[in-house]
C-alpha positions, 0 to 999 in steps of 0.5 A: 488446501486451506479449507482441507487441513481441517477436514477429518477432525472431527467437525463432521458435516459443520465443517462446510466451506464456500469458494466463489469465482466471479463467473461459472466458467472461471470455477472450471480451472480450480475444479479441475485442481482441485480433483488432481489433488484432493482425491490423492489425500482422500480417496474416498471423497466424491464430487458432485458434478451437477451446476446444482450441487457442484462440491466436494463431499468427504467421508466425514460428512465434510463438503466444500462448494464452488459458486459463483456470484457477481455482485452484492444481490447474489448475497441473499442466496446465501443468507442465513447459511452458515459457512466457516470457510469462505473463499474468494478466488482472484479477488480484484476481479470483483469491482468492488468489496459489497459481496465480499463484505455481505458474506462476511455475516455467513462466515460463522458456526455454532459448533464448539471450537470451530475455525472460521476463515476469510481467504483470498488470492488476488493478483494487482490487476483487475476492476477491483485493484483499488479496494484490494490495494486499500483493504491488504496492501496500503495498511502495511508491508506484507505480514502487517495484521491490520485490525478495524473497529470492530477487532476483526483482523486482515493480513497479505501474505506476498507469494511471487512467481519465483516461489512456483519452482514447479512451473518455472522448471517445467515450463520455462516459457512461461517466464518469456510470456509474462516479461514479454508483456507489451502492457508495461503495467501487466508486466510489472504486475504479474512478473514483479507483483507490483501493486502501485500500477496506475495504467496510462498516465501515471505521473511516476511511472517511469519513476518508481519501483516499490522493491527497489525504493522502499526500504525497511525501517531503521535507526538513521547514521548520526551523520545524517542530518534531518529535515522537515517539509510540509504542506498545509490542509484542514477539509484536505489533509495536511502532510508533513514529511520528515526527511534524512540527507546521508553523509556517505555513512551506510545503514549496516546490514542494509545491503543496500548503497546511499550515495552522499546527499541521497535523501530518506523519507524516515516519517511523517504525519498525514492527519487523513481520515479514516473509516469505522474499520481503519480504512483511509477515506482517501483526500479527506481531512481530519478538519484540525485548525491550524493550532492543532496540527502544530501541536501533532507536528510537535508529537511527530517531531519529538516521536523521530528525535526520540527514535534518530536525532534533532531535526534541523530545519524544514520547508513549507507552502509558502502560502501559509505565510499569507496574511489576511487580516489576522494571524497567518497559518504558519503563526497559527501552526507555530504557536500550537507547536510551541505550546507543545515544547517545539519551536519550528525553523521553516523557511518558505519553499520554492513552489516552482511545480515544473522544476521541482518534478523534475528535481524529485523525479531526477532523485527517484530515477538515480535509486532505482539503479541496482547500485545507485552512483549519485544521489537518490530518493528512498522511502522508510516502509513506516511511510505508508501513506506516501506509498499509498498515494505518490505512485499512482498520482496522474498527469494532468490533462492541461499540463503534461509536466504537471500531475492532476491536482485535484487528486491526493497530492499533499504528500508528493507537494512537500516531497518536492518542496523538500526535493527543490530545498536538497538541490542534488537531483541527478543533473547535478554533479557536485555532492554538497547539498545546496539548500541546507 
């Protein structure tokens, strides 16, 4: 329908459009869509049927191809053509984003004023789930316009199958096949359309639900009280998390509860490096010395007291504190900070692995309660790379209370330095902080 409300207007045979599908015999399904509908709209349109031509040829001289390719060689069968319209069937079923990226070079035209799209459909599941949830899904809620170096822009458009009142009222066991999935990780993916699915051995699996814990952005009660966790990288990112403990006031027009001593990542500062698109090279640092991450902890500082309040205190790797002959990271880190306007007040973190898990998983647990009765964990959408990492970290293969640290576990280590500071996780009963 994308490629069809710009047939008839004028552009003739320049308006040409290409739809791909990984294999020949996946086309066959959207073909036959594509007869129920278009010949209601244009009558006189014919198909060619034929493997070799295979398309849609309307009477303005219009025409719309179904092919198929596999990986970034079938490219050069379509070099020098000119094709404004470029579809990708189920994108994630591609391994990754070589082909798709190769005929972004044929998405063009000459024609004066003529449209030029790039559009897909995907679903979180599939070889390519990992560059899809990178390139539409890590950027930003749905909706988010992400530009890259070169000022092309990319958006997702988040459709759920509550929106498909056809097929639910005329098949009403379609819903009893999709929940009754006995792979959790397909259920939640194709009944819930949830993107942070890891498969076997996902550290937070049980802890996490996108829809239920993260929350939109918003100005924080001035009863809530800040604070600040960090953990130490320079060829690995550093990470520091701005965090809010709620007093029992609520967020107005939230619709959702905040039991008191909840804790609410606001912000946060992730010196991760990106590509010439944008992209996050995920695990890699930006190299900054210790100086000059204090200094961007002091722009991030004065950013949240700008937008909420004070932030009171923090917590960090106690490792920063180690000195070795010289100056320690956290001297280091202080002084840029200071020079900057911000004086820091860290205390050391408990660094306890074991118990600190236990403690955040015991917050995430208590908010994916549709009315949470004790304290719980929330994360601000603006927290992207929190979103983007903690959900899909993986149980170590040596420790099975442990996560896989040689993944990108810098912002999940200050959550739970932050989670063990807090002390309110679900196995304590009493609702005054016991850290701060």
């Amino acid at each position: 329908m994308d490629f069809l409300q710009h047939v008839g207007r004028g552009f003739g045979a320049e308006w040409r459009g290409i739809l791909f599908r990984r294999e020949y015999k996946e086309l066959a399904d959207v073909i036959k869509k594509s007869k129920k509908w278009y010949w209601q709209i244009f009558p006189n349109a014919k198909f060619l049927e034929s493997p070799s031509e295979l398309k849609w040829r309307f009477p303005d001289g219009e025409e719309l191809l179904f092919r198929y390719a596999k990986k970034e060689e079938d490219y050069w069968d379509y070099h020098g053509h000119e094709y404004p319209w470029i579809g990708f069937e189920e994108l994630t079923t591609w391994e990754d984003d070589n082909f798709y990226e190769s005929m972004k070079s044929v998405c063009r035209s000459s024609h004066p004023g003529m449209p030029r799209k790039f559009r897909s459909t995907a679903n979180p599941w599939g070889k390519g789930h990992h560059w899809v949830k990178k390139k539409f899904i890590d950027v930003g809620p749905a909706g988010t316009i992400a530009t890259d170096e070169q000022g092309r822009k990319r958006v997702r458009i988040r459709g759920t199958i509550w929106e498909n009142r056809h097929l639910l009222d005329n098949d009403p066991e379609y819903l009893k096949n999709i929940f009754g999935q006995k792979d959790e990780n397909k259920r939640l993916a194709w009944a819930h359309g949830r993107w942070d699915i890891v498969g076997v051995g996902g550290f937070f699996s049980s802890f996490w639900d996108r829809d239920r814990q993260v929350i939109p952005y918003s100005k924080t009660p001035d009863g809530w009280k800040l604070y600040a966790s960090f953990d130490w990288g320079s060829s690995k990112p550093a990470s520091l998390g701005i965090w809010a403990v709620t007093d029992g006031t609520q967020i107005d027009g939230y619709g959702k509860f905040f039991p008191r001593g909840s804790v609410v990542r606001v912000d946060e500062l992730y010196t991760v490096k990106k590509d010439k698109n944008g992209d996050v090279e995920p695990n890699t640092g930006l190299k900054y010395t210790a100086e000059r991450v204090g200094k961007e902890i002091a722009k991030a500082y004065k950013r949240v007291e700008e937008r909420h309040r004070l932030i009171s205190s923090g917590v960090a790797d106690p490792s920063i504190w180690a000195e070795d002959g010289g100056e320690s990271i956290y001297d280091k880190i202080y002084r840029g900070a200071k020079e900057e306007g911000v004086i820091l007040q860290w205390d050391r973190a408990d660094n306890t692995r074991t118990t600190g898990w236990d403690t955040m998983k015991g917050f995430m647990e208590e908010s994916l309660e549709d009315r949470a009765e004790k304290p719980g964990m929330w994360i601000m959408d603006n927290c992207r790379q929190f979103i983007r990492t903690v959900p899909v970290l993986q149980v170590s293969d040596r420790d099975p209370d442990d996560l896989d640290t040689d993944a990108e576990d810098h912002i999940a280590d200050e959550a739970r330095y932050f989670c063990m500071s807090a002390k309110t996780s679900k196995k304590v009963t009493k609702k005054k902080l016991q850290g701060f």
